[in-house]
N, C-alpha and C positions, 0 to 999 in steps of 0.2 A: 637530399633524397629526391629534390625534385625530377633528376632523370629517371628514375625507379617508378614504374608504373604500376607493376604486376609482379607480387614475388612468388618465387616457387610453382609459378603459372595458377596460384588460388588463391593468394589477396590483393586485391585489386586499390591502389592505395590512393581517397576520393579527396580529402585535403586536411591540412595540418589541424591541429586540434590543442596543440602544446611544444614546447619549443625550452629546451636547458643548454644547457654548458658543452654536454656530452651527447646528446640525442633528442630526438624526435619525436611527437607524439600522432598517429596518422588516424582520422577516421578512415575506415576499410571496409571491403566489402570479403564477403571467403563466398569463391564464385562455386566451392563445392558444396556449401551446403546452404547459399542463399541470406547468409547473414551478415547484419553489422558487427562489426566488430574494430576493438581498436588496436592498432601496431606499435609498440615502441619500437624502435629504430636507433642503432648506436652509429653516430655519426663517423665516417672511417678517418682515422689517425695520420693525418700528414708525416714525413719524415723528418720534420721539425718537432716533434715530438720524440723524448727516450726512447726508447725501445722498452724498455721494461717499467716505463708510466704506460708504455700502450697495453702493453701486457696484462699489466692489473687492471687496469679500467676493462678491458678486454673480458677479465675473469670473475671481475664483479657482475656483469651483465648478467654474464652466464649464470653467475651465481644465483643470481635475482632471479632467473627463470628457474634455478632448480627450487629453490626454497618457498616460491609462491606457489609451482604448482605440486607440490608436496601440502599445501591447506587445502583444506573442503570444509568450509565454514559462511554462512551466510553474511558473518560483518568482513570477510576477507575476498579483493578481488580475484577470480574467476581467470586462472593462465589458461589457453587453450592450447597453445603451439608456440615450438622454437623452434629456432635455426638459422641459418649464416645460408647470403644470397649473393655473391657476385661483390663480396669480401663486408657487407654487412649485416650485421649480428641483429634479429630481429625478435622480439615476443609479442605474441598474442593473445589480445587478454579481450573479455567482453567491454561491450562500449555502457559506459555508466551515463544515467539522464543526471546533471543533477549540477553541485557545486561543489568544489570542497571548503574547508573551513574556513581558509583564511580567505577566499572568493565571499565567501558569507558575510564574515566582520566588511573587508573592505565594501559592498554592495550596501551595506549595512551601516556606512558610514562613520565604522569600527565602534559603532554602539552597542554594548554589550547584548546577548540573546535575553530573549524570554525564558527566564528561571523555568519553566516548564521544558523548552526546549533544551534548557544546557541539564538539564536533567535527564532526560530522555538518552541525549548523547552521550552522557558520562554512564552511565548503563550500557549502552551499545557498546560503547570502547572497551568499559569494562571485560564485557561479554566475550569479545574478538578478544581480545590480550590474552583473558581466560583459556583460549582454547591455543593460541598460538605459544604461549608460555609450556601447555599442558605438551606440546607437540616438540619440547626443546629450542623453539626458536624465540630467538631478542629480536626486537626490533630496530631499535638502538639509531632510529633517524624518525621518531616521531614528535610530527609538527600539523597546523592545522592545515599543511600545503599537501599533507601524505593520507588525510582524513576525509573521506568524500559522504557527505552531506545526497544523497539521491530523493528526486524528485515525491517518491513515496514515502519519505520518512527516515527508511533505511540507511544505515552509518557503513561505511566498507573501508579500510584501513589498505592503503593502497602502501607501494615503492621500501619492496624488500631490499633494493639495491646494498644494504651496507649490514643486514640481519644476521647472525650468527648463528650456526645450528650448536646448538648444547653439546652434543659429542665432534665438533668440528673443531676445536678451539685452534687447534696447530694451523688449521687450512688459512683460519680466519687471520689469524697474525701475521701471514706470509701477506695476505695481502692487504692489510693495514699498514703494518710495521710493528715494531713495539714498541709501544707508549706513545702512541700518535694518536691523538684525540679526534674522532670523526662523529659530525653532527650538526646542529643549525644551530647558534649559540644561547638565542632566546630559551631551547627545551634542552640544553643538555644538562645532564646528575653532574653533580660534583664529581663524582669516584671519574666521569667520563671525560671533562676539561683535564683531570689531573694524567692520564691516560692509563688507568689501574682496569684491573677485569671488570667488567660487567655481568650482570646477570638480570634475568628478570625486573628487580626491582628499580633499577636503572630508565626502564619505561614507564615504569610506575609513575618513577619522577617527572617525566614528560610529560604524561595523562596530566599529571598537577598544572606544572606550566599552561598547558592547553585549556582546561576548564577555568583556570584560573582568568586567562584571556576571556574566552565565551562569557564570562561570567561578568567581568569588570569593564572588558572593551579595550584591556592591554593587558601586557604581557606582565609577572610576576619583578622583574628587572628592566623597564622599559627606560634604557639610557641607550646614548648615542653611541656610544664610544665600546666595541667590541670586546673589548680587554675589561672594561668597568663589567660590565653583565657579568662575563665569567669570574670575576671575584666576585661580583653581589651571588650567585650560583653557592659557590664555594666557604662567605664568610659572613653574607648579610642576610639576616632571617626578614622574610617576605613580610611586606604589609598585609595585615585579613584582610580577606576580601569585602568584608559587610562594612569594614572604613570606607570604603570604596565606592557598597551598593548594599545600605543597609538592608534593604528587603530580601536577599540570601536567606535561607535557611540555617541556621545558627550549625543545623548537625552537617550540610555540606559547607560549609567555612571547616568545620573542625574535619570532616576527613581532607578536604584540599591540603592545609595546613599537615596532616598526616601523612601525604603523599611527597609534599616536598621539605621532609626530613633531609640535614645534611650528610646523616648515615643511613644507608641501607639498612641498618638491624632497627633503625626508629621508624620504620613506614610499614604500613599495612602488608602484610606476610604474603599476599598475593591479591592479584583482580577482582579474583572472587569477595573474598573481606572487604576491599573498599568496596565493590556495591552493596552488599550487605549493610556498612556506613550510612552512605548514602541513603540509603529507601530500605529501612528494614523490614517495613509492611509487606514488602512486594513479596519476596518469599513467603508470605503464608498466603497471599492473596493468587499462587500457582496454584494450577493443578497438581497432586500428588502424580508420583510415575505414573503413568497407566498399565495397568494390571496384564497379568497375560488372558488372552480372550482365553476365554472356555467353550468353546463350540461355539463361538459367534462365525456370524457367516460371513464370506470374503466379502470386502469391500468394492464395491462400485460408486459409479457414479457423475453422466453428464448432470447437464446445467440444469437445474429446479430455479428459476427466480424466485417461486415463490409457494403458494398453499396451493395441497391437493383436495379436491373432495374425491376420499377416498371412498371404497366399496366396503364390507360388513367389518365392524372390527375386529383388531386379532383376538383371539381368544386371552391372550394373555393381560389384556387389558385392563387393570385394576378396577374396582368400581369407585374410586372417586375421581376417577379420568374419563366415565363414560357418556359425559355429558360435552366435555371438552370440545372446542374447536381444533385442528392441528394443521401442522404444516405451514405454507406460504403458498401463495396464488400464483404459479409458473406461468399461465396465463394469461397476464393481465395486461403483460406490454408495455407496463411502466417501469420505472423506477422507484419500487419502495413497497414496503409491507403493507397488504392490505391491513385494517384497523384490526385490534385483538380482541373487539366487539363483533361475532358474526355478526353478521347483517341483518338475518333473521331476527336476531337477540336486540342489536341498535335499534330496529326498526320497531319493534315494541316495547320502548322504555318509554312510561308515564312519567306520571308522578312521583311514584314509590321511590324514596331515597334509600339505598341500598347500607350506607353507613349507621354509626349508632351517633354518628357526632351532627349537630343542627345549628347552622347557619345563625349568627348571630343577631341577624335584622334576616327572618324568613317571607320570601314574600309568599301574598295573600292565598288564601285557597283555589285553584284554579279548577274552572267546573268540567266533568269529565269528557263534554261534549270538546271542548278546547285541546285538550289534552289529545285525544282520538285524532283530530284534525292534524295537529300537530304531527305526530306520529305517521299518521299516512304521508306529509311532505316527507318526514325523514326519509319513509323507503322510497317515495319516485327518486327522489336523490340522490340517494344509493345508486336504482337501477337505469340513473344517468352516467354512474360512474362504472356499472357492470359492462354497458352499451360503449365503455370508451369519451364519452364524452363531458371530459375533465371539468374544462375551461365550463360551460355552465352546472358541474356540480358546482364548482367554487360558490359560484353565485349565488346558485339556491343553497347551498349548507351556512352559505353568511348572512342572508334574508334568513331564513328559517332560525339561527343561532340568536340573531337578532331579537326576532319574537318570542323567544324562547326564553330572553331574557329579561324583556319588560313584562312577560304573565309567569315564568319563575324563579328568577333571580338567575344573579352572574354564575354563581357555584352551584348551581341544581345542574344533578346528571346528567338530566336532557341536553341543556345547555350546554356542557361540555361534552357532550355525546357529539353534538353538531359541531364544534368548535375542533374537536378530536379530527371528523371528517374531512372539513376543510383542510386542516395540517396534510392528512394524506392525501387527499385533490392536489393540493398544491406539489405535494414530491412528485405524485406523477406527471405533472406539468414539468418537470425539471427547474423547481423553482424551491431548492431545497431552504434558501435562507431565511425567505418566506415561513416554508413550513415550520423552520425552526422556533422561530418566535413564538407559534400558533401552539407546539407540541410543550414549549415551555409554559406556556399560558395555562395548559390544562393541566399540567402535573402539578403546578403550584396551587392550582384551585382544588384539586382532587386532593393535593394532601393538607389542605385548611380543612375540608369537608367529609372526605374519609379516613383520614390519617394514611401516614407515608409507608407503612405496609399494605395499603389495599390493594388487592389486585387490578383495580384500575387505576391507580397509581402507579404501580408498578410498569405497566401497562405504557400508559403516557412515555414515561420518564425512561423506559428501556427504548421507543420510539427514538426520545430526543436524545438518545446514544447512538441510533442508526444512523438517525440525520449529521448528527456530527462526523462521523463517518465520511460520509457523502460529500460534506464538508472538505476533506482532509485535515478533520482536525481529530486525528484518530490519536494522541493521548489523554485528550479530553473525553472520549469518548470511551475509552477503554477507564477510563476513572469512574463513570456513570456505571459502565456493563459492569463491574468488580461490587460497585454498592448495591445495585440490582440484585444481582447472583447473590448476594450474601443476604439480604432481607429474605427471597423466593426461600433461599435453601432453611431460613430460618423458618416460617411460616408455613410451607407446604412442603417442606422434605428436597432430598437430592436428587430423586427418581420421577417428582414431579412432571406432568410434558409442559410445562411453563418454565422451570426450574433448568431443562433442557434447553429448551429453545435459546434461553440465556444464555448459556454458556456455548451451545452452538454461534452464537453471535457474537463471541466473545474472542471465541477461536478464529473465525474469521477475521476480528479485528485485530488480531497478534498477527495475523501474515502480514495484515497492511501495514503494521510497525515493522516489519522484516524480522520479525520473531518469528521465522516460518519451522526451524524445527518444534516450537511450542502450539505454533498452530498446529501442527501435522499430532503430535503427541493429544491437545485436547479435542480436537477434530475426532480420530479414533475412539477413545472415549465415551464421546459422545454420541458414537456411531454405535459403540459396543451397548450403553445404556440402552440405547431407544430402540434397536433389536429387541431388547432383556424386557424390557416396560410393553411398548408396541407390537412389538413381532419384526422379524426381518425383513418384511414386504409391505412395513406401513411406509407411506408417502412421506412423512417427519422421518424414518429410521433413512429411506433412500437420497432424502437432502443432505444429512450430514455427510452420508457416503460418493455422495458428490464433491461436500465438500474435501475430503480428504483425498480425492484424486488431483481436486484443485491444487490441495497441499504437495501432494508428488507433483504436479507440476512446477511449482514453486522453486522444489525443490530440483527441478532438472533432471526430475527422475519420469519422464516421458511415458517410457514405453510402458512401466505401471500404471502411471494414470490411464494411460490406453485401454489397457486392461480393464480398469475399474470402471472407467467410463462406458464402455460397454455391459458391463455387468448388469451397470444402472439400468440401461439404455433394456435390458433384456427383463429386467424386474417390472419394468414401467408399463413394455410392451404384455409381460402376463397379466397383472394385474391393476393397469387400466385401459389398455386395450394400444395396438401399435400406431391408432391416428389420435391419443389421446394430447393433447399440448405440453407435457411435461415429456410422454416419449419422444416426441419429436424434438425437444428441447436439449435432451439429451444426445441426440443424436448428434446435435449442432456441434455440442462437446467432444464428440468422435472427429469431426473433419477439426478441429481444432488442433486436437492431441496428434493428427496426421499430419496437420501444418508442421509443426513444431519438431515432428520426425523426421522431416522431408521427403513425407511421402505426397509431394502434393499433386500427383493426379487423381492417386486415392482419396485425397480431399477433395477434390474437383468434382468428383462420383457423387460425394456423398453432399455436398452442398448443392448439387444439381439434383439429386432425388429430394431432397428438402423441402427444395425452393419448391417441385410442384406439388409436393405432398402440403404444404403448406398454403399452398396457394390455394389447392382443393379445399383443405378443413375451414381455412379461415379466411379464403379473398386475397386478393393483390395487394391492399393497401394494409394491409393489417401488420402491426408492428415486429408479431415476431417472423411472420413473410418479408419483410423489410431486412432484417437480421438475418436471415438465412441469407438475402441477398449481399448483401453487404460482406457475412462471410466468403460466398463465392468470388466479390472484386478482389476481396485479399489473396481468397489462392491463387486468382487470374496476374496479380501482381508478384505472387511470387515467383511466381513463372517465366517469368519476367517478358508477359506478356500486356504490357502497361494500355496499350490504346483501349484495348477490349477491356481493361479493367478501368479506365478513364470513364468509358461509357456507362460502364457499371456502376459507378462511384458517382455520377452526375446523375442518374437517373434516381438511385438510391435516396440521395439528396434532395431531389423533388419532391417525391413524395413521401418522405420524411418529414420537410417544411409543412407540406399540406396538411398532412394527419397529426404531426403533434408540434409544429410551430418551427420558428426560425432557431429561437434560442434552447431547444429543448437539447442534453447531452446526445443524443441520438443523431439529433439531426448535425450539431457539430462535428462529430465524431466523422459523420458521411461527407461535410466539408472537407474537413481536415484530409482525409483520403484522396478526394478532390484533387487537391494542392499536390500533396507525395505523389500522385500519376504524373502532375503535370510536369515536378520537376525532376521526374524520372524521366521524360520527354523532352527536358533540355528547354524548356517554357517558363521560366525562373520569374518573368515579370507577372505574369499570370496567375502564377501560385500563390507570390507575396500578395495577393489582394484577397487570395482566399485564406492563407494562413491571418493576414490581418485582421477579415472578418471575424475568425474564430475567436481570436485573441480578442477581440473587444468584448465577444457575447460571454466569454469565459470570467472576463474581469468583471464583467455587470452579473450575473448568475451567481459564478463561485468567488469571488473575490480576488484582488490582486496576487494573494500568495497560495492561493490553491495549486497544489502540484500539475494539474491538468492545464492552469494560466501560464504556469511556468512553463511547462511545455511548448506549449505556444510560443511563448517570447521566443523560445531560443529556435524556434521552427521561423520563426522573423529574423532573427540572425544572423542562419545559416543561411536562406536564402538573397540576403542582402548581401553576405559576404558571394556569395557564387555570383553575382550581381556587380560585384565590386565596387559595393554601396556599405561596406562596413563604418564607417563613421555617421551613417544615420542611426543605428540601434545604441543602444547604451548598453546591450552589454558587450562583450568584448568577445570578437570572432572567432575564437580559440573555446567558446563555451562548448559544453559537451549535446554532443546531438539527441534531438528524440529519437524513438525509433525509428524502422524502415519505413514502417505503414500504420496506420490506425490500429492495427490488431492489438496492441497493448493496451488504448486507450479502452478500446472494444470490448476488450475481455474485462478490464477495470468495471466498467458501467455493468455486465450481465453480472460480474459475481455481487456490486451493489442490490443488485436487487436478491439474491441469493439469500432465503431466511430460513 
């Protein structure tokens, strides 16, 4: 395919990505609507080939395009376009960030995963099968080379190539044959080596092989010899897996063992029942359907980072919410929830222990003149941290924690009042691993001292699920937000705005697993409560309603989120005024959902009035004027007008460094864009010095296997590969690309701060 440049005069094909027997895999560009995307490509059939081998293979392709883009499913890849070019058969599918499974084990050094992760994934596979099964289609070539592992967590179940539709059987056997066993030998069913029908439960059996692998670090039949597997398949029952790797879950050994039954009528009835196996918790730990709204109001919704102070409250305001804090601080320019102590509130905590439980060795009476003292550092601290200036709140909230705890002890309020503060100084430093420690420190001491339903334990502890988040360690985090939610719902009710907030955090955290119809189903929800509780136009009802447009984007349903995001954007502007920081924030959210439609002059418009409306309320250097600009390089890049967004991107960058550090995500983030100008400009050695910078501050910040690190490496890859320097990177030039430009990382860091 290397003479093929340009097919159909709109994918412009940038360099291989993947490479088989039969065809090609192309990163691409679709010069119509400005996107990455990827090509498979069927390699054309010499005349040394049958004629009617070419044929089928010919028809299998097709087939593969008709059957994938017949899914719309979040764990299933995204067909966008076929068709035949100048006698080559082509499909276009999104380009996935990420690895697939068997890329995993081998990187991996076919060491089995993390029981957490090969749990996750056997749910997701689950999930995908679930609905591909539900749709009449087998898969019936699943392997962990068909399996793709994406950089956010999400699992996507790729290469229908040899899939059957349920009402297609006659089609499928023409081009099989019959009783011609097709598959990878390590995952195929017995019923499938012997060449008998298949159905559903036939991938069932794979799933088993596959986890089985993830699980132990080889496969269920791991012999040399091609012919020995498929009798061990067929007559040798599987070694458990916990002989293997005792620490397994005794209930996942026994559903695996249930999946790879030597008859289909001995394994779990469908996908659904094996998760259910596996994680029987999960299901009651869902949201129930959601309800149909009753006169709730449509949804909108740009970007909130974070708390409003909002104007009088709704009338409908319960009175034991009338004292409440609510929302997130849009704001604030950081990354990460201000504390769930107003500051007001932090700022006047003495003595007084608010729990009924007392410290085992209490220290001594401390005299009220101390206490006062005390207290007033807390709020200058604070109002170092109002002022933006992070880096010396740290300092004084760990002096001050400090003292606070040779005159009241480690576990008095005060104490972790300041200890609380520091954790969130530090997140907005972008120095989330930090903060993690600090937010774990204080939930453990709060729940010695006020027990593990207080609400400032809760409090902490729902914190150190955000940071985990942040992290990307969003199933660990989604474990915290699930025990949270169920104490809150216990203790103050469902309706509670704390009770809410939860689960609005929670929802967010199901997108970042790529449970985005779940997100989108709790998101509303919680969109429709906080209407019901709050009123329509409170600042907490209009975040979730952000969030939900976030959801429709997610989901690639654009021109709603457009919609919604406007709506926000028009709520914000009545009811806290149109130069208020959260309207403006939402606005941001409008040239976004325009990017993403490709309307991007209309974006251009609208990050150009931003940027000065921004620049008027809050200064040049001011972080979410930074952000507006940053939005504007990306649309100047979609444009594909790169110098002027070069410019943009380096200037960004500047004063990014300046105002919140070298290593802060932000300023990365404006790096990284850097790089993608330059080697959209054919500047390949220039960009690897800035893609490499990032790559280091990303592995020192978020850690080696943070999804944002990963990106990086393979943005070091690609560029060494265009460099013709692929034997410097360790991983393998064929890895799958980030995106076009920063905008995904971008959007990633604003809905972080999103609470």
């Amino acid at each position: 395919m290397a003479d093929i440049k340009l097919i159909q005069g709109r994918y412009r094909l940038l360099d291989r990505i993947g490479r088989g027997g039969m065809g090609e895999v192309w990163r691409a560009r679709d010069e119509s609507l400005g996107r990455r995307v990827a090509v498979k490509c069927l390699k054309p059939l010499g005349s040394r080939h049958d004629p009617s081998f070419t044929g089928v293979v010919r028809e299998r392709f097709r087939r593969e395009a008709r059957v994938a883009a017949a899914l719309q499913h979040r764990g299933v890849t995204v067909v966008h376009d076929f068709g035949e070019h100048e006698g080559v058969l082509y499909l276009v599918m999104e380009l996935l960030e990420g690895r697939d499974l068997g890329r995993l084990l081998s990187d991996n050094a076919r060491r089995p995963l993390p029981v957490p992760e090969v749990l996750d994934i056997a749910e997701q596979v689950a999930d995908a099968l679930a609905y591909t099964h539900g749709q009449g289609v087998v898969h019936r070539d699943l392997k962990p080379a068909n399996i793709m592992r994406l950089t956010d967590g999400t699992v996507k179940l790729c290469d229908f190539g040899i899939a059957r539709l349920g009402d297609d059987v006659g089609f499928t056997s023409r081009l099989t044959g019959t009783g011609v066993a097709m598959g990878t030998p390590h995952y195929m069913s017995p019923e499938q080596i012997a060449g008998d029908p298949v159905d559903h439960r036939s991938d069932l059996y794979s799933l088993g092989c596959v986890l089985y692998e993830l699980a132990t670090g080889a496969p269920p039949f791991a012999l040399d010899d091609a012919w020995a597997i498929l009798v061990g398949h067929r007559h040798t029952p599987p070694t458990p897996p916990r002989r293997r790797r005792p620490e397994l879950p005794e209930r996942f050994e026994r559903a695996v063992l249930d999946l790879l039954a030597k008859t289909p009528e001995d394994r779990p009835r469908d996908a659904a029942e094996f998760a259910g196996r596996i994680a029987p918790g999960r299901a009651s730990r869902r949201p129930p359907p959601f309800p149909e709204p009753r006169g709730a109001p449509p949804v909108a919704g740009p970007l909130a980072p974070g708390l409003l102070t909002a104007g009088p409250p709704a009338p409908r305001l319960p009175g034991w919410a009338r004292r409440m804090t609510t929302g997130t601080k849009a704001h604030t320019g950081g990354v990460g929830l201000l504390s769930a102590t107003p500051p007001d509130a932090a700022a006047a905590l003495t003595g007084a222990w608010t729990g009924d439980r007392v410290p085992a060795h209490p220290a001594p009476p401390t005299p009220p003149g101390v206490r006062a003292r005390l207290a007033e550092r807390h709020r200058a601290a604070l109002g170092l941290g109002r002022a933006g200036r992070w880096t010396e709140a740290v300092e004084t909230h760990r002096a001050l924690a400090a003292e606070r705890e040779r005159a009241l002890g480690a576990d008095h309020p005060d104490t972790l009042a300041s200890r609380y503060e520091i954790a969130f100084a530090l997140g907005m430093l972008g120095r989330p691993g930090d903060a993690l420690r600090e937010y774990e420190r204080v939930a453990a001491g709060r729940r010695r001292v006020l027990g593990p339903d207080h609400p400032d334990t809760l409090a902490a502890r729902q914190e150190t699920a955000f940071t985990l988040g942040r992290l990307g360690r969003f199933p660990e985090a989604q474990d915290v937000y699930t025990a949270v939610l169920a104490a809150r719902e216990r203790t103050v009710g469902a309706d509670h705005p704390d009770t809410l907030r939860c689960r609005h955090n929670l929802a967010f955290n199901l997108g970042c697993l790529g449970r985005r119809e779940e997100a989108y189903r709790m998101a509303e929800r919680v969109a429709a409560a906080r209407a019901r509780v709050l009123g329509p136009d409170h600042p907490d009802t209009l975040v979730t309603r952000y969030e939900v447009a976030c959801a429709l984007g997610r989901l690639d349903r654009w021109g709603e989120a457009l919609g919604v995001f406007r709506e926000v954007a028009a709520a914000r502007a009545r009811t806290l005024g149109p130069h208020h920081p959260d309207t403006l924030a939402a606005r941001y959210e409008i040239g976004v959902g325009l990017g993403w439609l490709d309307r991007g002059e209309e974006a251009l418009a609208v990050y150009r009035a931003l940027v000065e409306d921004r620049t008027r309320a809050q200064g040049p250097a001011d972080p979410e004027t930074l952000r507006a600009r940053h939005g504007l390089g990306v649309g100047l890049g979609r444009l594909g007008r790169w110098e002027e967004a070069l410019a943009e991107a380096r200037e960004v960058c500047a004063l990014r460094e300046r105002a919140l550090g070298p290593d802060h995500p932000d300023t990365l983030v404006s790096r990284r864009e850097v790089a993608v100008a330059l080697g959209w400009l054919g500047r390949w050695s220039d960009a690897l010095a800035d893609y490499r910078r990032v790559t280091r501050a990303r592995v020192r910040v978020l850690g080696p296997d943070h999804p944002d690190t990963l990106v990086s490496r393979d943005d070091e890859a690609h560029c060494l590969e265009r460099l013709g320097r692929s034997e410097e990177t360790g991983e393998a030039p064929e890895t799958a690309e980030a995106p076009e430009t920063a905008g995904a990382a971008e959007t990633a860091g604003r809905r972080a701060r999103r609470r």
